[in-house]
Each structure stands twice: as C-alpha cells, then as structure tokens.
C-alpha positions in Angstrom: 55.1 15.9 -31.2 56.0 19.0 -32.6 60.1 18.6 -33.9 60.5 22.7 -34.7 59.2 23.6 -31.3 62.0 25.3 -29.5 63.4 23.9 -26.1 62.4 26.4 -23.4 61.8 26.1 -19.3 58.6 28.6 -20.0 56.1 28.9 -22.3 53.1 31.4 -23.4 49.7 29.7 -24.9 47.5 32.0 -26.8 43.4 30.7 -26.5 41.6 32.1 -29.2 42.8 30.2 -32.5 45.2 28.3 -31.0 43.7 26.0 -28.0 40.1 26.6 -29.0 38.0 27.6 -32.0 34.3 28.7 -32.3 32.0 26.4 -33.5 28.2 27.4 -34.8 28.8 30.9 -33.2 26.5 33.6 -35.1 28.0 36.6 -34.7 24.3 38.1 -36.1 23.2 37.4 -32.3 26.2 39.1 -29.9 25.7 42.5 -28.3 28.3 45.0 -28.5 29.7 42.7 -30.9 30.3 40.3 -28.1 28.9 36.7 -27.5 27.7 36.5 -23.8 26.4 40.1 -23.6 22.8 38.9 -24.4 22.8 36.3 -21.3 23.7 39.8 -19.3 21.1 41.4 -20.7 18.7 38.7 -20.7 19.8 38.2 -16.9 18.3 41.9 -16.7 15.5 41.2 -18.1 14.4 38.4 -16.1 14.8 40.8 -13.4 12.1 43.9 -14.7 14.6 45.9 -17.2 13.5 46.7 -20.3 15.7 45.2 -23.4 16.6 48.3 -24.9 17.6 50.2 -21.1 19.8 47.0 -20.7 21.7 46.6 -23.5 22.3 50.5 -23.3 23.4 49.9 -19.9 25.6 47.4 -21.0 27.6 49.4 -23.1 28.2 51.8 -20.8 29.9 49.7 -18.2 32.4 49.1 -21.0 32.9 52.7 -21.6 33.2 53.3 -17.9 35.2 50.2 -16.7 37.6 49.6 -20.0 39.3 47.0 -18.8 36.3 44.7 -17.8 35.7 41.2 -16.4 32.7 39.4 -17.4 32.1 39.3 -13.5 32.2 42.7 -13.0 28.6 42.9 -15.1 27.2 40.2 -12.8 28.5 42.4 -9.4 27.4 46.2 -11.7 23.7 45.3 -12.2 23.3 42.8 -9.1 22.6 39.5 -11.4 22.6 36.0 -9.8 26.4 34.8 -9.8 25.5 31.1 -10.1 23.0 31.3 -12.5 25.1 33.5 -15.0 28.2 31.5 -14.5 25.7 28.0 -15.3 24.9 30.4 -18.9 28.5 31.2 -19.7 29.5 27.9 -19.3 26.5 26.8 -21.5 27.4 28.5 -24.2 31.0 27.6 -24.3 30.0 23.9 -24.1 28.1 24.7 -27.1 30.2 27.0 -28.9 33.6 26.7 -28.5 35.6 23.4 -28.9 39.0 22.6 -28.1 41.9 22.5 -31.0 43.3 18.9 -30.1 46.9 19.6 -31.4 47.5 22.4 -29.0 45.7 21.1 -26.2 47.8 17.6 -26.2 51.1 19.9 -26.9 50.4 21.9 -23.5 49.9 18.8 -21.8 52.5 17.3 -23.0 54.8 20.0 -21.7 53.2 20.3 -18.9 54.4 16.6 -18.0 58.1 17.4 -19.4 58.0 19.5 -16.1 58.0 23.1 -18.4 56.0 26.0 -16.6 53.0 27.2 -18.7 51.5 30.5 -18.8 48.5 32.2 -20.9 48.3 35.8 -22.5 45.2 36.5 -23.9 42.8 38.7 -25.3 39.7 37.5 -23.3 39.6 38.7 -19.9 40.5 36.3 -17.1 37.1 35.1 -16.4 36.7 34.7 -20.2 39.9 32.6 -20.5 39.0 30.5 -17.8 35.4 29.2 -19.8 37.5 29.2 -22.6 40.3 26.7 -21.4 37.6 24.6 -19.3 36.1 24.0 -23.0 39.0 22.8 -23.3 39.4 20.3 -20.5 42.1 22.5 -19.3 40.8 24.0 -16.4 37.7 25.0 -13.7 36.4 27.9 -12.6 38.7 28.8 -10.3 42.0 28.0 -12.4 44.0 25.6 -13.9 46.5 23.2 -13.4 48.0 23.3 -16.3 49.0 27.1 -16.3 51.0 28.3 -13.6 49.0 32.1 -14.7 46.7 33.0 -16.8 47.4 36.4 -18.1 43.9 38.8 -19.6 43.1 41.7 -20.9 41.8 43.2 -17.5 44.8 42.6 -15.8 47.0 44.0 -18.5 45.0 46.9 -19.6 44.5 46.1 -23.0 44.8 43.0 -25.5 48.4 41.7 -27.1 48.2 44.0 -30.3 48.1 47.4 -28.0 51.2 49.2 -26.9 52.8 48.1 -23.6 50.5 44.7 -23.1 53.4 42.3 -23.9 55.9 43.9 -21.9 53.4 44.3 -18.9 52.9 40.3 -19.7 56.4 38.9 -19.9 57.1 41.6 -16.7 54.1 39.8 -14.5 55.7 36.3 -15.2 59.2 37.0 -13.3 61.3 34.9 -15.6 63.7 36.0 -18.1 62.1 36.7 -21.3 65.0 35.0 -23.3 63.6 31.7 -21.8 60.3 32.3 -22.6 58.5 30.7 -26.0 55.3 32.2 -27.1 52.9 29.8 -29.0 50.0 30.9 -30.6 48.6 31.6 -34.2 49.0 35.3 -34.9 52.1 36.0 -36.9 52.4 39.5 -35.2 50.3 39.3 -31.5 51.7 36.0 -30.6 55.2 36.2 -32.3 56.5 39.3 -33.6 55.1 41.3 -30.7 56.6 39.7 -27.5 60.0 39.0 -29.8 60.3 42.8 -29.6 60.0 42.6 -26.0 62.4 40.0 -25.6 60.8 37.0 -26.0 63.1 34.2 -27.1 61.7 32.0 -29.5 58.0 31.7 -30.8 56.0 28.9 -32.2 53.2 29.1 -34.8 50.4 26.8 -35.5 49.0 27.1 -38.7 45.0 28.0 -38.6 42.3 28.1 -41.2 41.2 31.7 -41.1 37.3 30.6 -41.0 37.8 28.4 -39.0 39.3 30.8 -36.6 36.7 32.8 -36.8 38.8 35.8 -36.9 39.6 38.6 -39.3 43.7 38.2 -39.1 46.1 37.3 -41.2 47.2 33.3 -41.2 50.4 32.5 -40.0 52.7 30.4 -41.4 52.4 26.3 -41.0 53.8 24.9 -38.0 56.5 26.5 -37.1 59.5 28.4 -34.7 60.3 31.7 -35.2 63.8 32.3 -34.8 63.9 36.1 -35.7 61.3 38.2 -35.4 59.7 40.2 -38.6 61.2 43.3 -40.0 57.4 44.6 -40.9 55.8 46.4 -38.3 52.0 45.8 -37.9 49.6 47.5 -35.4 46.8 45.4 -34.2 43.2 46.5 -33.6 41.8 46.3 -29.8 40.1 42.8 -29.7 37.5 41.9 -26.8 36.9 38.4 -27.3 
C-alpha cells in the first residue's frame, strides 16, 4: 500500500491527525478548551450544580490531578458511568471520522502478523472513543493494538520531555525495531528518533483539516534520519 514504509516487527500509530480527523467540531463550544467537558458539566447539572460552580470545579480537577482520564471526572463528582460513556461516544460518532488511509494501513499490518502499538496525546479513555470512531476498537481495548499508550499513563503528551522515552521503555522491545507513524514532523518523528526509534513514517495532512495548529509534514513518507532542528512542542490535551 504504502512502498516507502519501512519494514519493521513493531510499529507506533499516532490518533489525532493520523487515524482520525474532526469533523463539524466548534471549538466556540469546548470547556477548558476541551470538547467533552460540557457533557461533564452538563452531567452536573442534571444533578443540582449550578453551571458556573461546575465548570469551576472542572478545572480544578485538572489542576489537581494533571495527568487526568476522562473517567476520573465521572468517579471525582459521582456522575452516572453509563450514561456519560453513551455522551462521549455520541459525540465521537458525530465528530470525529476515521482517516481511511491509515486505518486500512494498520490493518493491513496487523494481518502481515506486525505488533501495533499507540502513543498519543489523548488520554487512554480518550484514545479508546477515538479509535472505536474508527472501527478500531471498544471500550475496553482493541484488537488491533497490542497497547495503547496516553497521556495519563505517561505523564504528559509526546512533545514534553521524557514522554517518548517513558513510551518506547513501556513497549519492551528494542527501539531500533520500532517505526513511528503519524503526522507530526517533530512529535511523531523527530522526537522518538532521538530516543532510538528506528525509522518513522509520515502521512501527509491538510492542516484544517487536522484541526490542529502544527506544522504539516512532509507527503507520505520514511524518515530515515532524524532532523537536525530542534523543536519544543506545547502540552496538548486532546
């Protein structure tokens, strides 16, 4: 399918931008800048907080647990599990869609008897609506990544120091066998090259479509030596 991707046992799928895009996602309606704080909140509110008293409670469970789950809002303010997991999912269905290249390319390796993995800056429970989006998993995991890798468990997203050596670390293989593929020239290539990454793979994204302020990589594409520039990336929570 893809003729430059390199030939490795393992490989390391970004989500966002590279197995799923947004779609008719108004950024004017998040919380906190995020997309399913206002189901939390309005979860609250259903049950006698006032708007305001939520929201302001929502932002300080992200100051006071950093490294947050979505499910960890659900278990802070005592919200119905099923009913907020039947509201994330909703919105997903809605809002995100599956990139088909990427999707068909992880399959594909997935049959070629190659282990998958995912490193992402969502936490778990956020990559786990993301990928079922994507017809690439359920709530309770996929079988198509052998781990699925977020920001909770690694203390941070891929542009932060330390994430991508915790990652590759967590996965028990040798890095040198390990090819990333995403669609960030710097969090999903240059980044875990440093760490000892073997080869990457790029696709090439539209930046609007994306959704995300970052620069466009290259088309289609293996890395097979990493950057000289060195770029810092902002803490995402996506």
């Amino acid at each position: 399918m893809f003729p430059d991707l390199p030939d490795r046992p393992f490989y390391v799928f970004d989500i966002d931008g590279t197995l799923t895009r947004y779609v008719d996602a108004d950024p004017a309606a998040f919380l906190h800048g995020n997309f399913l704080f206002p189901i939390v909140r309005d979860l609250m509110v259903e049950r006698g907080m006032d708007p305001d008293e939520a929201a302001a409670a929502i932002l300080r469970e992200t100051v006071e647990n950093v490294y947050w789950d979505y499910c960890d809002f659900v278990s802070a303010f005592g919200l119905p599990a099923a009913e907020a997991w039947r509201r994330f999912r909703a919105w997903h269905a809605r809002h995100v869609a599956p990139y088909e290249d990427a999707v068909a390319l992880a399959r594909e390796l997935k049959r070629a008897g190659r282990r998958l993995f995912v490193v992402s800056n969502n936490p778990v429970t956020g990559c786990l609506l993301k990928l079922q989006a994507a017809g690439l998993a359920d709530d309770t995991g996929s079988d198509v990544f052998s781990r699925i890798l977020g920001t909770n468990e690694l203390r941070g997203c891929k542009g932060a120091p330390g994430v991508w050596r915790r990652a590759l670390d967590r996965l028990g293989v040798d890095p040198a066998l390990v090819c990333t593929v995403g669609d960030n020239p710097v969090e999903d290539a240059e980044l875990p090259r440093r760490c000892g990454a073997g080869a990457s793979f790029l696709f090439s994204r539209d930046r609007t479509d994306r959704g995300i302020d970052r620069p466009a990589a290259p088309p289609a594409a293996a890395m097979t030596a990493p950057p000289a520039a060195a770029m810092t990336s902002r803490l995402r929570r996506q």
